[in-house]
Structure formats: C-alpha cells, structure tokens
N, C-alpha and C positions, 0 to 999 in steps of 0.2 A: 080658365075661368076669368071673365072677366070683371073688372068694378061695376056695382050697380050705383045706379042715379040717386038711389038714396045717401048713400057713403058720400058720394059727391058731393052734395047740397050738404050734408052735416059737417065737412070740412071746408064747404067754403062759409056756412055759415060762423065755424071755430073762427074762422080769419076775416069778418065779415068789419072788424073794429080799425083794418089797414086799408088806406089807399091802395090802388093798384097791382088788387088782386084779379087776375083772369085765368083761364084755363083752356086748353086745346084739347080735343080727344084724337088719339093715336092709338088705332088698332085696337081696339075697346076699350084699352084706358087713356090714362089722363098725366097732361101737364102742367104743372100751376106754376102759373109766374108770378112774377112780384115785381114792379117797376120794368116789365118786359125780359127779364131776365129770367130764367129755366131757375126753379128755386128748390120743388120738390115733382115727384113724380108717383099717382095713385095707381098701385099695383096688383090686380089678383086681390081687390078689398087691405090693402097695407098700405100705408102713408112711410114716404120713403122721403130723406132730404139727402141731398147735394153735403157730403162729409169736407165741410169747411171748417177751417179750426177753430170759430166759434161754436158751431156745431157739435163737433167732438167734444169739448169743452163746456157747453151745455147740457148734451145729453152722455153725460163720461158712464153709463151702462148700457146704451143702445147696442145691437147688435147690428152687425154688416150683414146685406141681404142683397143679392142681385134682382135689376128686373126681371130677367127670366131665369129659366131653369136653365141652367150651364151657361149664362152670361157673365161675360167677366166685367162690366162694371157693377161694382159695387157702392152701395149708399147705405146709410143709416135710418132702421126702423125705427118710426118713433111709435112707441103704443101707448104714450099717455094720449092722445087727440081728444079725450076731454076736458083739458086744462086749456081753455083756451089766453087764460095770459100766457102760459111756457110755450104757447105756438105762438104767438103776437110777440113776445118776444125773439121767440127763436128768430123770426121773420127778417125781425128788424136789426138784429145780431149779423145775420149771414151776409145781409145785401151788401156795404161793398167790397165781400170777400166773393162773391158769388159773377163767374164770369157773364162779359157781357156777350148776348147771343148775335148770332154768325146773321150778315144780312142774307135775307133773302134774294137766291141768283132768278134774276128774271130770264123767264121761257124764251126758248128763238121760235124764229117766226117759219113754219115749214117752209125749205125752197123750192123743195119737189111739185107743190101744189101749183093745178092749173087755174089757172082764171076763166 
C-alpha cells in the first residue's frame, strides 16, 4: 500500500513553519529532508523519523517500525502528526544529529555506443 498525496501535503503542511523542507518519492512513498539531509520517511500512510537521540528522547513512547515488511532498519513512528510544534520541534532537535547524505555518483558515459 502505498502513501496517498493527501498524507503528503498534510505532513508537509505540519512542517510548513521550517525552512528547508523537501521531499523525493521513492517507489510510492516518500522522503523528507530537512536542510538536505534524510530526516524522516512516509510509509504505507506512517510518518517514521530517523531514531536520533534526540529523537528517542523526544518521543520516549514511540514504537520501532520498519519501512517494509521483514526490513531490518528500523525508525521511530510518530503518531502524534497533528501537533505540529512537537514535529517543528522534533525537526529542529534531530538536524545536527542527523547524518549528512551521500553525494550523488554521476552516470558514465556509454563506451559501447557508436557515433
């Protein structure tokens, strides 16, 4: 099952009050960064963050939940996403516990191909 577009837009409108919120879609769902950094991940309709020890320490009742079924990383469900200060906060809590992401390797150029 994938996230619908509505879930999307009501979580990025919860974070709507942070600079340098964006998103990628990956295989129906979704990636939210924060200042470019991988922050949280929207799941099968579940808002899932990156378990930084502000994080854990924020939300100290959240449950661990994989993105998929029999995936071994696990992250923290948040299921308050209508408090939008305790996400604004959270936000701003994780960033610079939250690793920075891996540059993109640029494509090679086919050798094979003929001119």
């Amino acid at each position: 099952m994938s996230t619908s577009k509505e879930y999307l837009s009501f979580l990025l409108e919860q974070l709507s009050s942070l600079d340098g919120i964006s998103y990628r879609m990956m295989m129906g769902e979704y990636l939210i960064y924060y200042h470019g950094k991988v922050a949280a991940y929207i799941c099968d309709g579940r808002f899932l963050v990156r378990p930084v020890p502000s994080a854990i320490k924020m939300l100290p009742e959240a449950e661990y939940d994989a993105i998929s079924e029999g995936g071994r990383k696990k992250l923290l469900r948040v299921d308050n996403i209508d408090n939008r200060e305790l996400l604004t906060n959270l936000f701003m809590a994780m960033y610079d516990e939250l690793p920075e992401s891996k540059p993109k390797k640029k494509k090679k150029a086919n050798k094979n191909s003929s001119a």
